[in-house]
C-alpha positions, 0 to 999 in steps of 0.5 A, a space after each residue: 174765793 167767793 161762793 157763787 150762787 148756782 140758783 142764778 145762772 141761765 144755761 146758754 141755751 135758754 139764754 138763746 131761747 129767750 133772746 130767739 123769743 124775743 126776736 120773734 115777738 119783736 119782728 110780730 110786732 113789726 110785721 103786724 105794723 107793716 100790714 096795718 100800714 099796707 092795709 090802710 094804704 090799700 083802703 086809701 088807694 080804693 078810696 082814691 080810685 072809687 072816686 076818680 071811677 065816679 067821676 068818670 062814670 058821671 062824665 059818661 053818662 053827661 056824655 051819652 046824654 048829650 050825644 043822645 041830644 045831638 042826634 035826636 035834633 038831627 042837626 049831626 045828620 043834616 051837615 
């Protein structure tokens, strides 16, 4: 019968301590990579409607102006 060496043998239940830690330390790792990747969505998304809020503001205001225009001619009134 061959001598076995109890130095090496892990009880059970740290078996499952670790690999439970481990479990732990990998769904960190995929839980931060979701919010960095939600995160730089959401900065994408505000850059998207940031832009397309400058445009409409400038339309508005192109608008304003040329009814502003209209209506001191008096041209809109006088039909």
């Amino acid at each position: 019968m061959e001598a076995v060496d109890h130095s090496k043998i892990v009880p059970v239940d740290q078996e499952k301590q670790d690999l439970n830690e481990n479990n732990k330390s990998t769904d960190y790792k995929e839980l931060s990579t979701l919010y960095k990747d939600t995160i730089n969505l959401l900065k994408s998304e505000l850059s998207i409607q940031t832009q397309l809020c400058d445009k409409l503001e400038n339309e508005n205001q192109y608008l304003q102006d040329y009814v502003e225009n209209l209506m001191s001619s008096g041209e809109v009134l006088s039909k």
